[in-house]
C-alpha positions as semicolon CSV with decimal commas, in nm:
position;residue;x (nm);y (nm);z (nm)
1;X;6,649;10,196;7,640
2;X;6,544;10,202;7,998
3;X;6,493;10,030;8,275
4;X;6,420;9,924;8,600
5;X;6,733;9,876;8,744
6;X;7,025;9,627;8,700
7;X;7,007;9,316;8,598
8;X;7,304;9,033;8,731
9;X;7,345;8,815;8,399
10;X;7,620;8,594;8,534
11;X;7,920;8,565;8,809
12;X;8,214;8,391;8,662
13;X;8,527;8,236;8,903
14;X;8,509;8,197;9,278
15;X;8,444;7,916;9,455
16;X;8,123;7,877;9,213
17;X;8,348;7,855;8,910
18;X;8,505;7,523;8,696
19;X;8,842;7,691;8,737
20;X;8,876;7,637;9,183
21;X;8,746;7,291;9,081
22;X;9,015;7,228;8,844
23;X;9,281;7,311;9,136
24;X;9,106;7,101;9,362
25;X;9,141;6,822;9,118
26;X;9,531;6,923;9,056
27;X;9,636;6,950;9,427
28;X;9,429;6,621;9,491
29;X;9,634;6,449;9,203
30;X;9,978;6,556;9,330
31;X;9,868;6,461;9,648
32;X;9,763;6,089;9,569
33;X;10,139;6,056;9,354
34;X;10,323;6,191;9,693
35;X;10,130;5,931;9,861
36;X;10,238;5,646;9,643
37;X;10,605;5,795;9,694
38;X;10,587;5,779;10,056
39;X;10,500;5,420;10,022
40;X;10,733;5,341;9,825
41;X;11,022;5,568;10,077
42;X;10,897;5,379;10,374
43;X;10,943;5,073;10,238
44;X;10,671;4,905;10,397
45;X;10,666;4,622;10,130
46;X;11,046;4,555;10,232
47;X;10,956;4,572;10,583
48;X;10,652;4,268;10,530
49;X;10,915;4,042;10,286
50;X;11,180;4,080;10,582
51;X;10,877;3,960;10,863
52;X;10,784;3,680;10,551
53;X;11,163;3,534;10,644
54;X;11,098;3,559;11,004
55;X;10,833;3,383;10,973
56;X;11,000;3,089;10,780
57;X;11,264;3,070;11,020
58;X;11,064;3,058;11,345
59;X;10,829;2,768;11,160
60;X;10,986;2,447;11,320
61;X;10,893;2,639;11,654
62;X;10,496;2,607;11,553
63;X;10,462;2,492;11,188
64;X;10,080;2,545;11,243
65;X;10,060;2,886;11,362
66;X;10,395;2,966;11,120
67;X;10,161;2,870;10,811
68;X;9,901;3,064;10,921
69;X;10,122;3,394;10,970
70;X;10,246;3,336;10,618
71;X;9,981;3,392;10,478
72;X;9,841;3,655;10,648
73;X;10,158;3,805;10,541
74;X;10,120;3,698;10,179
75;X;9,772;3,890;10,136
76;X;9,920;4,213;10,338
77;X;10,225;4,179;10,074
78;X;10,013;4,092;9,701
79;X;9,676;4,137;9,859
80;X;9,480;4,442;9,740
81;X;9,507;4,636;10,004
82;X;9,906;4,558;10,019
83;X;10,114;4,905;10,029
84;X;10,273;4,823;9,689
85;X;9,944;4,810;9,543
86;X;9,795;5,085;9,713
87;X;10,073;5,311;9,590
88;X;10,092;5,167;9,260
89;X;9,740;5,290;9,236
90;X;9,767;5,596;9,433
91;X;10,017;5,677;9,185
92;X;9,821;5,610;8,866
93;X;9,539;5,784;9,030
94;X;9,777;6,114;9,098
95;X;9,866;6,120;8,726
96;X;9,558;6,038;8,598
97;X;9,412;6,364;8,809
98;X;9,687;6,587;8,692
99;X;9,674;6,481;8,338
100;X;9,289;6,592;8,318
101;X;9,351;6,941;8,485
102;X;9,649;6,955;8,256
103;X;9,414;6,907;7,956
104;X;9,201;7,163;8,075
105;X;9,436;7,424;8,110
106;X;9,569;7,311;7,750
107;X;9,195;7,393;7,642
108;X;9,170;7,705;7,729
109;X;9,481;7,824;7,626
110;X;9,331;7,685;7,278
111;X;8,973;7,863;7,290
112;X;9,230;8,217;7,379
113;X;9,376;8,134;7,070
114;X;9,109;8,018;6,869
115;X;8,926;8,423;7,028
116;X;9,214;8,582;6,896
117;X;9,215;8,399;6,602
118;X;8,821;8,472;6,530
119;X;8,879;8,814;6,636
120;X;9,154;8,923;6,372
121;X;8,945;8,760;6,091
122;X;8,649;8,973;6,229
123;X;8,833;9,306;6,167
124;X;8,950;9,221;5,877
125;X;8,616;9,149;5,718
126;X;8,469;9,455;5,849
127;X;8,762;9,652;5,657
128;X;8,711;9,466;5,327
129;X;8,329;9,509;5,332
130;X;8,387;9,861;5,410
131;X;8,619;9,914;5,120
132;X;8,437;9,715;4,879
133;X;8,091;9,833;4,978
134;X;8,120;10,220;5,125
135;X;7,776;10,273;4,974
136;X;7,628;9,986;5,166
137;X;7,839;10,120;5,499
138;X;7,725;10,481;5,432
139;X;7,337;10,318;5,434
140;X;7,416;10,094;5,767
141;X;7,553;10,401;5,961
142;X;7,274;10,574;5,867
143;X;7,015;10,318;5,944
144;X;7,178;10,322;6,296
145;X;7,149;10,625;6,356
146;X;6,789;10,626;6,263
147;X;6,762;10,301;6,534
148;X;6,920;10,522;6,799
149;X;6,702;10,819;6,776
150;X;6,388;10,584;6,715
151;X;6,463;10,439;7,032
152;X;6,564;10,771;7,205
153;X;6,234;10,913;7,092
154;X;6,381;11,208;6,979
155;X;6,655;11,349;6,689
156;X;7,017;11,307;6,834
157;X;7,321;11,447;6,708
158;X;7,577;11,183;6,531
159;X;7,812;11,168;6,837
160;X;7,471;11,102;7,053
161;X;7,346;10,841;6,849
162;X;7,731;10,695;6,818
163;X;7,719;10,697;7,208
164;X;7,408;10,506;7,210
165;X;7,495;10,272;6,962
166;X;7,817;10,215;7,132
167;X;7,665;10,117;7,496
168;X;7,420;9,883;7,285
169;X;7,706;9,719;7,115
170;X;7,951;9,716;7,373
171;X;8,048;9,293;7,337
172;X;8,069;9,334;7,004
173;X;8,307;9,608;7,065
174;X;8,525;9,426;7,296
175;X;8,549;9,156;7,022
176;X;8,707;9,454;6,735
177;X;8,947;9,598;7,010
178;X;9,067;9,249;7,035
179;X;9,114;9,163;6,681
180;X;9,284;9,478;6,606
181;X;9,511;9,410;6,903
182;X;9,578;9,053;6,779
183;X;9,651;9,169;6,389
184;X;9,910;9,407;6,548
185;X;10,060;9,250;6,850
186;X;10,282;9,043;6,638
187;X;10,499;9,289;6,480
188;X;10,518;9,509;6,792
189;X;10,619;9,205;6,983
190;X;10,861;9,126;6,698
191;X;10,971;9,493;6,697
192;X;11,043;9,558;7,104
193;X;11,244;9,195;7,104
194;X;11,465;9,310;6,840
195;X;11,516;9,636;7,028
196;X;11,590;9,423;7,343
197;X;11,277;9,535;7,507
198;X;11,000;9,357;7,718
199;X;10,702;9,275;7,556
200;X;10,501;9,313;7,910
201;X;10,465;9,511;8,155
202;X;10,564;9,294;8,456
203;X;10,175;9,321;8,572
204;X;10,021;9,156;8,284
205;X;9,972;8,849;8,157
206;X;9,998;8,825;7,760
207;X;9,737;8,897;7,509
208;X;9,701;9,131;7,231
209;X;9,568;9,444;7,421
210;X;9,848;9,430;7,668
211;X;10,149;9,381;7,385
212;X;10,004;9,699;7,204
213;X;9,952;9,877;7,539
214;X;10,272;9,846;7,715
215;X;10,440;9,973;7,365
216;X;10,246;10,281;7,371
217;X;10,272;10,360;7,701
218;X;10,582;10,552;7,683
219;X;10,404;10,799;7,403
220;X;10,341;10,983;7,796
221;X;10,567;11,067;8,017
222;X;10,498;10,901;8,372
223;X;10,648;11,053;8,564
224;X;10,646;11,024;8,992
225;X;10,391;11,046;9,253
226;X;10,376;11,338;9,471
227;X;10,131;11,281;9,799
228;X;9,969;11,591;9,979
229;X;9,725;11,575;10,246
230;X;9,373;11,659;10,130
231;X;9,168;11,783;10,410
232;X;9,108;11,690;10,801
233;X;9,038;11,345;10,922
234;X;8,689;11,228;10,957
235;X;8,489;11,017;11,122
236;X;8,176;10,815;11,001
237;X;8,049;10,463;10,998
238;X;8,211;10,179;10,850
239;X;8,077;9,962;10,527
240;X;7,853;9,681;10,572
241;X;7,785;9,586;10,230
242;X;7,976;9,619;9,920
243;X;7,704;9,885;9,825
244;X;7,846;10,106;10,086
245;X;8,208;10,022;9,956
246;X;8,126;10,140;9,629
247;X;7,913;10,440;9,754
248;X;8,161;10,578;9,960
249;X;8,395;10,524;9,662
250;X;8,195;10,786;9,446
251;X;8,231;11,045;9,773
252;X;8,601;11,041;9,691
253;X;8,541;11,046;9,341
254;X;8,336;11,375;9,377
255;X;8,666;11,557;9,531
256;X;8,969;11,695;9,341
257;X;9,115;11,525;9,139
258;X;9,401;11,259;9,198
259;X;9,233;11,268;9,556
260;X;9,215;10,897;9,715
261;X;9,127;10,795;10,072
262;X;9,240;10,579;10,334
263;X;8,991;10,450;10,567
264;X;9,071;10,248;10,886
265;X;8,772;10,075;11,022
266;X;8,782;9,981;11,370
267;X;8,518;9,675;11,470
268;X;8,430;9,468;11,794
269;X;8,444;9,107;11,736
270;X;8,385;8,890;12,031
271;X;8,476;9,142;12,263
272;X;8,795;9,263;12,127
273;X;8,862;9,543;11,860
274;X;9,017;9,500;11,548
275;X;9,147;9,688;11,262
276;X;9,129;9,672;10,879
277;X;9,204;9,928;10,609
278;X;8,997;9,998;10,304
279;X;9,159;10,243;10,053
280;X;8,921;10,450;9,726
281;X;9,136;10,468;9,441
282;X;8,875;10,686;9,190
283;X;8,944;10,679;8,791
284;X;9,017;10,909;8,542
285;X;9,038;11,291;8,563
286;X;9,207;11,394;8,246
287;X;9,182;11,297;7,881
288;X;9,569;11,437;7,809
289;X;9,739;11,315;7,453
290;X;10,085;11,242;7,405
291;X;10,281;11,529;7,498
292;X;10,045;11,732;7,694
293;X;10,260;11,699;8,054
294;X;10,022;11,815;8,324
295;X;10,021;11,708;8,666
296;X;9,714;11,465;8,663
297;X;9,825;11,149;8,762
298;X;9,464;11,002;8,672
299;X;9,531;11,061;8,241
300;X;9,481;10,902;7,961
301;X;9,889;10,739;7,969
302;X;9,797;10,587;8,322
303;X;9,531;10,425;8,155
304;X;9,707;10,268;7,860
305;X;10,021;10,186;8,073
306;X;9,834;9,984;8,335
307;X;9,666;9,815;8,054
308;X;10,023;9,692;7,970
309;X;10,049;9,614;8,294
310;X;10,302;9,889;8,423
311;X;10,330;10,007;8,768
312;X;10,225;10,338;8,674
313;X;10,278;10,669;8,877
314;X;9,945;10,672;8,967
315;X;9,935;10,263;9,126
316;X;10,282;10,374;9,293
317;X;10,130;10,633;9,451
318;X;9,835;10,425;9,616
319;X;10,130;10,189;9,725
320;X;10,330;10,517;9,886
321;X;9,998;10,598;10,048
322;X;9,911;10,323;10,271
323;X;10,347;10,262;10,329
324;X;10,304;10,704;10,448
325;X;10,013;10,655;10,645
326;X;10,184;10,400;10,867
327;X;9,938;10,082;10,821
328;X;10,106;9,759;10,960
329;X;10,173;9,488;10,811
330;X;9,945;9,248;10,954
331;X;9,641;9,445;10,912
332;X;9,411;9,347;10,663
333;X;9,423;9,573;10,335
334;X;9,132;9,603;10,101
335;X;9,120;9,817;9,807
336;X;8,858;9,961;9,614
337;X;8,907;10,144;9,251
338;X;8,741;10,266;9,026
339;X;8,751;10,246;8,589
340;X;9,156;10,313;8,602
341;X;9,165;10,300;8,974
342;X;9,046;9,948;8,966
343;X;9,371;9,879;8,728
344;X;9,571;10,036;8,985
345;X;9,418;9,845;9,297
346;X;9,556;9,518;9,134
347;X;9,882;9,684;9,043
348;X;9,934;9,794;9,370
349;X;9,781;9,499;9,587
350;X;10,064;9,308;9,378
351;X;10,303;9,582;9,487
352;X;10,211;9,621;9,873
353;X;10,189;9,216;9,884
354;X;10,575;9,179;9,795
355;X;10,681;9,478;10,116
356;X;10,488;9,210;10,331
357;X;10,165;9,414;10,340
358;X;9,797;9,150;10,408
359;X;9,616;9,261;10,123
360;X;9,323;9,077;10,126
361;X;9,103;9,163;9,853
362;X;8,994;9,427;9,533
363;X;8,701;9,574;9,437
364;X;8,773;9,624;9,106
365;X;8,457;9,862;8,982
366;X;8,382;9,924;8,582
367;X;8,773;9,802;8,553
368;X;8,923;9,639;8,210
369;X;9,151;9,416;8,439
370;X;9,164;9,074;8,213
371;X;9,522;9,088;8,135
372;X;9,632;9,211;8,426
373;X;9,797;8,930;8,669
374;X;9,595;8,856;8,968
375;X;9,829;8,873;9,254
376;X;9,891;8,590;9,518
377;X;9,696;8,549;9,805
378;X;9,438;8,825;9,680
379;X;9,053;8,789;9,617
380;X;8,919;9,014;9,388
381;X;8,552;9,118;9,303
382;X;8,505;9,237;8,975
383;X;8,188;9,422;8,895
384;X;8,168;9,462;8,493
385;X;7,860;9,657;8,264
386;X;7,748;9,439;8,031
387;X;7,673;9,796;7,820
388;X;7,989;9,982;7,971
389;X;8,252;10,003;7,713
390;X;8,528;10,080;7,921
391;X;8,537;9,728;8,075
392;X;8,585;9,586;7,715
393;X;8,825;9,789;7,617
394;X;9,075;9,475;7,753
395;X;8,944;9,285;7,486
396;X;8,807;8,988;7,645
397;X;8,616;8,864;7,970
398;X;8,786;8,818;8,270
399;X;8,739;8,459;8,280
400;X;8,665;8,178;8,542
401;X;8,948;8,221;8,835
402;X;8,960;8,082;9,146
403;X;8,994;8,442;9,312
404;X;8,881;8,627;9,073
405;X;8,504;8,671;9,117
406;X;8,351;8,881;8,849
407;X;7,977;9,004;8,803
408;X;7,798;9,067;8,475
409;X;7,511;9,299;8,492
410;X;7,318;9,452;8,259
411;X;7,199;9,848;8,346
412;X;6,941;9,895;8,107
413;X;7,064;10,230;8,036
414;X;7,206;10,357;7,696
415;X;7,500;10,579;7,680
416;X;7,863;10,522;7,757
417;X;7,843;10,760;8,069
418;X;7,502;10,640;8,237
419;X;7,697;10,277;8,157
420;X;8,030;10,405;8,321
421;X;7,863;10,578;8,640
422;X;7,941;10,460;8,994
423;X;7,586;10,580;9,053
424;X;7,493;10,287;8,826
425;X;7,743;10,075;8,974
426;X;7,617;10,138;9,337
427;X;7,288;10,042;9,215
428;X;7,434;9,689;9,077
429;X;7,609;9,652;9,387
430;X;7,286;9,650;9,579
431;X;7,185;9,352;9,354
432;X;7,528;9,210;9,448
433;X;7,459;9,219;9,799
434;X;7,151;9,023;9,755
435;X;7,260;8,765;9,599
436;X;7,532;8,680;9,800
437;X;7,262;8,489;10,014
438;X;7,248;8,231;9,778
439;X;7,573;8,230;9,519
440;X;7,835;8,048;9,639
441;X;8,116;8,284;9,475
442;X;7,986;8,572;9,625
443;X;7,865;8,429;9,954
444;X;8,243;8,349;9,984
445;X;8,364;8,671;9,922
446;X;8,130;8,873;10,110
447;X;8,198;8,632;10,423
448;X;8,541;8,660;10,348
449;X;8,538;9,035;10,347
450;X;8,366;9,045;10,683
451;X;8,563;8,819;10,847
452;X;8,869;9,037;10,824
453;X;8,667;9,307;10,916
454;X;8,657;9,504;10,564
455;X;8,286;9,456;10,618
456;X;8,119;9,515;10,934
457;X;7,855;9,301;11,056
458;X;7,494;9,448;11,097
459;X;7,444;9,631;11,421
460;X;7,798;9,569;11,538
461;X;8,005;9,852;11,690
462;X;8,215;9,967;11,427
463;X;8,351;10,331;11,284
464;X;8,582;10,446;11,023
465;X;8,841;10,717;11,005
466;X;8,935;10,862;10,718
467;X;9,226;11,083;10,550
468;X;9,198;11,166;10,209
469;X;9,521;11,172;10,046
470;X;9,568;11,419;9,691
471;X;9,810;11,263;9,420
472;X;9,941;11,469;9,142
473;X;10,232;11,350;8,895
474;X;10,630;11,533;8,892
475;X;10,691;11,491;8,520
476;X;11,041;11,706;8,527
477;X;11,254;11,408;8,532
C-alpha cells in the first residue's frame, strides 16, 4: 500500500489528555481538605464562641445593640457560611475529589491487567490452533502471502511478503509480544527474587516486556562508554519546527556509527541572547547476538537492556557527553533520539536531571518507550508509526500522561523499513507541526519548546553550533 503522505490518527496525554485532568482534580482535592484543616488550626470558630461571651457580658451596657450582636454572631458561628461549616465541607469536598481520581487510577491499573490478561489468552490460542490445525496454518500463511504480493503487484520472496505483512499487522503484533511477555514474566520474576535480584531496571516501570527484558539483558556484555571527538565544529541555523529537529536528527544518523551531536543554539529574545542545548542521539547500528563483543555501543543488548529499563552504556554515554562538553546547569536541555536513541534520551534526561542538569523535554522518534519511567519535570513528545513495528515491540501504547505527549500516525507505506525511516518520520513531523495550531497537547509543547529556546521563532536571529561526539563501547572489563 501507498500513499500520500502521513496521516495523524490520534495524540494521546498532554494538556489535551483525561490523565492532566485527573491531577488537576487530585491537587484541587488535597487542596480543598488543607483548607478545611487550616480552619479548623486557626480556630476561627473558637475565636467567634469567645466574642459570643463578650458579647453576653457587655449586654447590661446596651441590651439592644448586645442582642443584635448575638446574633450576628450566631449566623457567623452555625450560619452557612460559618468557618466550621465551610471547612466541614471543604473537607468532604477534598475527599470526595481525591476519592474519584483515586478510582481512576484504580481503573486503569485494572484495564493493564485485564490487556495483559487478554493478551496471554491470545497467544495461547494462536499456539493451540496452530498445533491442532497446521494444515489450516500452512493454508493461512500461504493465503498471506498471496495478499502481500497481490497488493505489491508483483511476486515477493517469503521474507518480503513477511515484511509486508508485518508493517500491515503491526497492532496486532504489539498485542502477541505482550502476551508472550505476560505468560513468561511470572516465573522470571519468581526466578530473579529467589536469586535476590531486581526484577527492574531502575528506569522502568513494570509490565511484562520490561520483567523479560531486564533478565535478558545481561545475555550482552555492556560494557563502558568511550567518547571521541567526531569532526570540527559547525555552524548552521537553528530548528524552528520539530520537522527540523527530526531532520537534522537523520544528518547525524547518516555519520558513523555511535556518532551523536551536541548542538547549542544561541537566540535573541527581547533583546538579549540566550542559550539552549539540543542533543541527536541516532538508533541502532549493529544487530550483534549474545556473545559477539564488538565495540558498537548502538547493538542489539542496548536495545533489550533499555527496554528493561537499564542505564545502558550507550544512555551513559549521552549523559557523559553533555557533563564533557561543559553545558551548565541552568541551560535548557532538550534531547532528541531516535528507535533506541529515543530509549536512551529518557534514560538519560532521568540521569542528567538528578546531577542538577534543566532538561526540559524528549523527542522520542519511532521509540518503544511505554515502560520506561517518564522522568520529573520532563515533557516528552512521542512520535509513534501506526505500521512501524519497532514502536510495539514494548507491548502496549504509551498511554494518556500529563507530559507525555504521543502522536499516532499512519504512513501509508508497507514494509518494516519504509515504516522505521526518519525520512518517514520527518514527513509526519511536518504534519505535527501543523497541527500544533489547533491541538491543545501539541500547541503546549511546541510553545513550550520555543519558549526555552529549543525552538526558534520564525525570522528571529538565531544559529547553532555543533560538535558531533563518536561513542563506541570498552567491553574488557
Amino acid at each position: 500500500m501507498t500513499g500520500d503522505g502521513p496521516r495523524i490518527t490520534g495524540v494521546d496525554g498532554g494538556a489535551g489528555g483525561i490523565r492532566v485532568v485527573v491531577d488537576d482534580v487530585q491537587m484541587l482535592g488535597v487542596l480543598c481538605r488543607a483548607v478545611g484543616a487550616d480552619l479548623d488550626e486557626l480556630g476561627v470558630a473558637g475565636a467567634l464562641a469567645g466574642a459570643g461571651l463578650a458579647v453576653d457580658a457587655t449586654a447590661v451596657l446596651s441590651p439592644a445593640t448586645a442582642l443584635a450582636a448575638a446574633a450576628a454572631l450566631q449566623r457567623s458561628l452555625i450560619g452557612p457560611f460559618s468557618p466550621l461549616v465551610v471547612a466541614g465541607g471543604a473537607r468532604v469536598v477534598g475527599n470526595a475529589l481525591v476519592t474519584a481520581a483515586s478510582g481512576y487510577d484504580l481503573a486503569e491499573v485494572a484495564n493493564t491487567a485485564l490487556w495483559d490478561a487478554r493478551d496471554a489468552a491470545g497467544v495461547v490460542l494462536a499456539v493451540e490452533g496452530v498445533v491442532r490445525d497446521p494444515v489450516g496454518t500452512t493454508r493461512s500463511v500461504g493465503e498471506a502471502y498471496l495478499t502481500e504480493s497481490l497488493r505489491a503487484g508483483e511476486p515477493l520472496s517469503p521474507r518480503e511478503a513477511a515484511d509486508r505483512w508485518a508493517s500491515e499487522h503491526a497492532g496486532e503484533l504489539e498485542h502477541r509480544i505482550n502476551g508472550a511477555a505476560a505468560l513468561a514474566a511470572p516465573v522470571v520474576a519468581a526466578d530473579r527474587l529467589a536469586q535476590g535480584e531486581e526484577v527492574l531496571g531502575e528506569h522502568a516501570q513494570l509490565s511484562p516486556v520490561a520483567v523479560v527484558a531486564h533478565a535478558a539483558a545481561p545475555l550482552w556484555v555492556d560494557g563502558e562508554p568511550v567518547l571521541a571527538a567526531a569532526g570540527p565544529v559547525s555552524v548552521g541555523p537553528a530548528p524552528g519546527r520539530t520537522a527540523d529537529v527530526v531532520r537534522g536528527l537523520a544528518e547525524t544518523n547518516a555519520r558513523e556509527d555511535g556518532t551523536i551531536a551536541v548542538r547549542r543554539i544561541t537566540s535573541r529574545q527581547d533583546g538579549t541572547d540566550r542559550q539552549a542545548v539540543l542533543v541527536d542521539i541516532p538508533g541502532t547500528d549493529a544487530w550483534s547476538l549474545p556473545g559477539e563483543e564488538t565495540d558498537q555501543v548502538r547493538d542489539l543488548g542496548g536495545n533489550v537492556g533499555l527496554m528493561g529499563g537499564d542505564a545502558t552504556a550507550y544512555a551513559r554515554g549521552v549523559e557523559a557527553a553533555v557533563v564533557a562538553a561543559g553545558v551548565p546547569k541552568d541551560v535548557p536541555i532538550a534531547l532528541a533520539g531516535h528507535s533506541q536513541g529515543g530509549m536512551a534520551a529518557v534514560v538519560a534526561a532521568d540521569r542528567l536531571r538528578s546531577q542538577g542538569y534543566r532538561v526540559t523535554h524528549v523527542l522520542a522518534v519511532a521509540s518503544p518507550i511505554a515502560n520506561l519511567r517518564q522522568p520529573r519535570g520532563v515533557t516528552t513528545l512521542a512520535l509513534d508509526g501506526d505500521r512501524d513495528v519497532v514502536t510495539k515491540l514494548d507491548g502496549r501504547a504509551n498511554g494518556d500522561r500529563a507530559r507525555r505527549v504521543t502522536v499516532r500516525f499512519d504512513s501509508g507505506l508497507a514494509g518494516t523499513g519504509p515504516n522505521h525511516d526518519l525520512r518517514t518520520y520527518a514527513r509526519a513531523a511536518d504534519e505535527v507541526d501543523e497541527l500544533a495550531a489547533t491541538d491543545p497537547s501539541l500547541a503546549r509543547v511546541v510553545s513550550e519548546m520555543r519558549a526555552v529556546g529549543v525552538l526558534t521563532e520564525d525570522g528571529a536571529a538565531a544559529s547553532m553550533e555543533t560538535t558531533h561526539v563518536r561513542i563506541t563501547a570498552d567491553r574488557r572489563w
